[in-house]
C-alpha positions in Angstrom: -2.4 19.0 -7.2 -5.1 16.4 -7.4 -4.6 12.6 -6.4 -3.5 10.6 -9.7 -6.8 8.3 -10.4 -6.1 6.4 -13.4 -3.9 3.9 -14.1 -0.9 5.1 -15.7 2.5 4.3 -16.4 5.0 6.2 -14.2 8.5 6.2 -15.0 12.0 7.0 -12.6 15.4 7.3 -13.6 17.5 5.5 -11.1 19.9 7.1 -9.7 23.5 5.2 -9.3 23.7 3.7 -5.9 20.4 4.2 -5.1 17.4 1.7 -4.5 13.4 1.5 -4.3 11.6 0.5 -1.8 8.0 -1.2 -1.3 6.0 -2.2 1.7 2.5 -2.8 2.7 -0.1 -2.9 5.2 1.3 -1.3 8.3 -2.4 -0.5 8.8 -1.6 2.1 11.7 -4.0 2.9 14.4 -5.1 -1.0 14.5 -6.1 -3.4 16.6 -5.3 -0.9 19.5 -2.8 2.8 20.0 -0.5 0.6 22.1 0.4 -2.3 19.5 -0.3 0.8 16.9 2.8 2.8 18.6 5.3 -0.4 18.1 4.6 -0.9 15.1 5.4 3.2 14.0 8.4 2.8 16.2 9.8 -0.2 14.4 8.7 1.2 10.7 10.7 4.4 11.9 13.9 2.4 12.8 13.0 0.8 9.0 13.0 4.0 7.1 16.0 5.6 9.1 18.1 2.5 8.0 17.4 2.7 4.7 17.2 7.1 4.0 20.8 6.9 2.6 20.1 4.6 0.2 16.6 5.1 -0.8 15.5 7.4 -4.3 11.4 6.4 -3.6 9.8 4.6 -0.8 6.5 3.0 -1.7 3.7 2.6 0.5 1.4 -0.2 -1.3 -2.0 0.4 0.4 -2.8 0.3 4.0 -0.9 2.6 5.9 -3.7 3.5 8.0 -6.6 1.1 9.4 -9.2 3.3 8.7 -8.5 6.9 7.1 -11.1 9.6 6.3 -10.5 13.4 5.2 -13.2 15.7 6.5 -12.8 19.5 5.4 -10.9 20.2 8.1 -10.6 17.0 10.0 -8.2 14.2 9.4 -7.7 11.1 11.4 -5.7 12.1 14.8 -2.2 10.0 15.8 0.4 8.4 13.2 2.7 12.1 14.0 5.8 10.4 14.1 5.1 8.3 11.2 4.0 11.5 9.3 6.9 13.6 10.1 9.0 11.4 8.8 7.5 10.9 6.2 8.2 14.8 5.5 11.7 14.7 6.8 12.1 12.1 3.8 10.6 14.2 1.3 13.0 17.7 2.0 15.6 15.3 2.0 14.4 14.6 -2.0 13.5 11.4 -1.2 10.1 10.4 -3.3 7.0 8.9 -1.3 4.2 7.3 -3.0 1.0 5.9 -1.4 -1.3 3.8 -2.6 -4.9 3.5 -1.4 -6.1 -0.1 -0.1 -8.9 -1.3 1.3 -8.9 0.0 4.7 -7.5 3.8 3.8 -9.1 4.2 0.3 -10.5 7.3 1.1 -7.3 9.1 1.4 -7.7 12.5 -0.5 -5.2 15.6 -1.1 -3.9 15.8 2.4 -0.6 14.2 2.3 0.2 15.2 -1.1 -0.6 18.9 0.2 1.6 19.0 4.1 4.1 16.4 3.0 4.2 16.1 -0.7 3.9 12.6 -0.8 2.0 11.0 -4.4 -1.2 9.3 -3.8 -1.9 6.7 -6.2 -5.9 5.0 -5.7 -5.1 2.4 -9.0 -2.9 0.3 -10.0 0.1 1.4 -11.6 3.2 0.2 -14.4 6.2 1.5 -12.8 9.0 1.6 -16.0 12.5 1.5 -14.3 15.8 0.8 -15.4 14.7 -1.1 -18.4 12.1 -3.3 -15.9 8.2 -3.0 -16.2 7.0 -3.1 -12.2 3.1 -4.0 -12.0 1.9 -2.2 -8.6 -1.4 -2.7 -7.0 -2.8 -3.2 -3.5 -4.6 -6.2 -4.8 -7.7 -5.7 -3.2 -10.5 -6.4 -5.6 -8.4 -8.1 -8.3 -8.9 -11.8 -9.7 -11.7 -13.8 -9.6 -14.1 -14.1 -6.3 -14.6 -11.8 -3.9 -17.9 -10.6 -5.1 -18.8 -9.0 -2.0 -16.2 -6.7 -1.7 -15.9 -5.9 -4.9 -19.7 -4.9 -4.5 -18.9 -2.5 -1.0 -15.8 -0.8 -2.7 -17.6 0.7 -5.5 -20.4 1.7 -2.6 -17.4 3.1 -0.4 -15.6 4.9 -3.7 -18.8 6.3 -4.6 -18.9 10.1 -4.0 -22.4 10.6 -3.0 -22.0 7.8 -0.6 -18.6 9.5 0.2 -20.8 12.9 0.7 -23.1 11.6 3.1 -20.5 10.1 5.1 -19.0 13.1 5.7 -22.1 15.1 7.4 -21.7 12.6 10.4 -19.8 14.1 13.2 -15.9 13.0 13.1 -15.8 11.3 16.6 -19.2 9.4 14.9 -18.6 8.4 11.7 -14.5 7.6 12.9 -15.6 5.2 15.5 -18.1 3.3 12.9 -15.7 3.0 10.2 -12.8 1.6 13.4 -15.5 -0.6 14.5 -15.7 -2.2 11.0 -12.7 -2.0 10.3 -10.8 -3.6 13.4 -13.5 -6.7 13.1 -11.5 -7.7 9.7 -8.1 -6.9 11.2 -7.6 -10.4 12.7 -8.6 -12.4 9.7 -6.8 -15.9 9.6 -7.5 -15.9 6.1 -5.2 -13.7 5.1 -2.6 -15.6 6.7 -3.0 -18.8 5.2 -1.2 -19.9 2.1 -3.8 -21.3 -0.6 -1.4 -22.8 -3.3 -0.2 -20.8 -6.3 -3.7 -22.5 -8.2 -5.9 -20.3 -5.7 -4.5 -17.5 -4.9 -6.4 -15.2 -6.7 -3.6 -12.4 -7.1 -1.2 -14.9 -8.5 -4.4 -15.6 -11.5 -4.7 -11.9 -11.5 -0.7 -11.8 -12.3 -1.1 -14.8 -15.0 -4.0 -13.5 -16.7 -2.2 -10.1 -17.4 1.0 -11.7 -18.7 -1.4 -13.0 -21.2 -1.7 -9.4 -22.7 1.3 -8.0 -21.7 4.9 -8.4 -20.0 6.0 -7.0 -16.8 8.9 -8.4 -14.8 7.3 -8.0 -11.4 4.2 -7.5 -9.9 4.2 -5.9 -6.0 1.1 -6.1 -4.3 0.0 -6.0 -0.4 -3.3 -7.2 0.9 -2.5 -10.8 1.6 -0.3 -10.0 4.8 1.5 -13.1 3.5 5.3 -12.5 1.9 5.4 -14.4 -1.4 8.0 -14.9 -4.0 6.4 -16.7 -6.8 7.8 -17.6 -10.4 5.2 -17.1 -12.9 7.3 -17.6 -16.0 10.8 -17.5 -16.6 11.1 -13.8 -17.0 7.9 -12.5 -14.1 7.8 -12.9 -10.9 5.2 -12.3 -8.3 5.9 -10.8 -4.8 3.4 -10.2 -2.6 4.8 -7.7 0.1 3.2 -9.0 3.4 2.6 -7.2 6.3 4.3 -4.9 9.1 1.5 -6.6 11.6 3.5 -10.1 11.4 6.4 -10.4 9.1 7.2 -6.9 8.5 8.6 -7.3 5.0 9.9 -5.3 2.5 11.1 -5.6 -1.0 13.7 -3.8 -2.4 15.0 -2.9 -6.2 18.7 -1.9 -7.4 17.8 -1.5 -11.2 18.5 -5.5 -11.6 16.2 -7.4 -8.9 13.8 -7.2 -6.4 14.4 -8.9 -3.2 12.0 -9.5 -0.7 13.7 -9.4 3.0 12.5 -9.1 6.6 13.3 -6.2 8.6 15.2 -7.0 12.0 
């Protein structure tokens, strides 16, 4: 089964008494194993409290700090995350991951040893009469032209090729490097005012061509419940670095909470 790499519309029938569940940026293996391990300790305590409720857990980009699939080589760690992660899905328990910024080079692996979806675009979840925009958010509005410039160099499969005849312990430890220097950025922390936050303009500009209730997105680290008309809402997910947010949805409502 390959990764799903267009966007699509995915729909779920909600089971009664049942909920979904969205998060964002745990970005696992970062700034260091010790503060790494914490965080996968208090996202397991997270998914244990909700298993009995929960029909689909979404992970909305960065899981990992830095993820890269060799042939037969996959980043090393994240074992407890990942088991549980499979616990979930024998349990019938749907897991979707999204790609962001720092893991977008997640393949087949996960969808292949745990079963999880892996979603690289952005994607119109229908549910329970509701139209759910989902997206990482990286790379969307206006700006950013330098990023938007290195993703399609990082997406691009020769580039993605030659990456992969460095050695593992090389080319893992140059992608960590680059990664972990834009791990601590106080930009992402800092509210901007619903005028410049790109991903709210992002939202806007798409309820010009169509309606969706609620857009989810991560990337900001930076919880956000934002009207955008009377009938859409933006919520921007945060992180599990600082806030550890999550949003959850009971066929009516999201609600945006804070774990523990």
């Amino acid at each position: 089964m390959n990764a799903v790499t267009k966007e699509q519309h995915h729909i779920i029938t909600l089971q009664s008494d049942k909920k979904l569940y969205f998060l964002s940026d745990m970005h696992f293996g970062a700034p260091n194993n010790k503060l790494s391990r914490e965080r996968e300790h208090k996202l397991l305590r997270f998914l244990d409290s909700i298993e009995e409720q929960a029909q689909s857990i979404f992970f909305v980009g960065d899981s990992f700090d830095f993820w890269f699939e060799y042939k037969k080589v996959v980043p090393k760690g994240f074992v407890r995350f990942l088991a549980k992660l499979a616990t979930l899905r024998e349990r019938g328990i749907e897991i979707f991951i999204f790609t962001g910024n720092h893991d977008l080079w997640l393949g087949d692996y996960l969808q292949e040893e745990i079963g999880a979806k892996v979603f690289k675009h952005k994607t119109i979840l229908d549910c329970a009469g509701k139209s759910i925009f989902i997206a990482h958010g990286d790379g969307l509005g206006p700006g950013d032209k330098k990023y938007k410039f290195l993703k399609k160099v990082f997406t691009n499969r020769i580039c993605q090729w030659l990456f992969r005849w460095l050695h593992p312990d090389i080319g893992v430890a140059i992608a960590q490097f680059w990664s972990r220097h834009n791990f601590t950025d106080p930009a992402l922390e800092v509210f901007h005012g619903e005028h410049k936050e790109w991903l709210i303009q992002y939202c806007s500009r798409k309820l010009e061509q169509s309606h969706h209730d609620f857009f989810l997105m991560g990337h900001r680290h930076l919880p956000m419940d934002i009207q955008l008309n009377v009938n859409s809402r933006y919520i921007n997910l945060g992180d599990w670095i600082l806030n550890c947010n999550y949003a959850e949805f009971d066929g009516h409502d999201v609600r945006l909470i804070k774990f523990e």
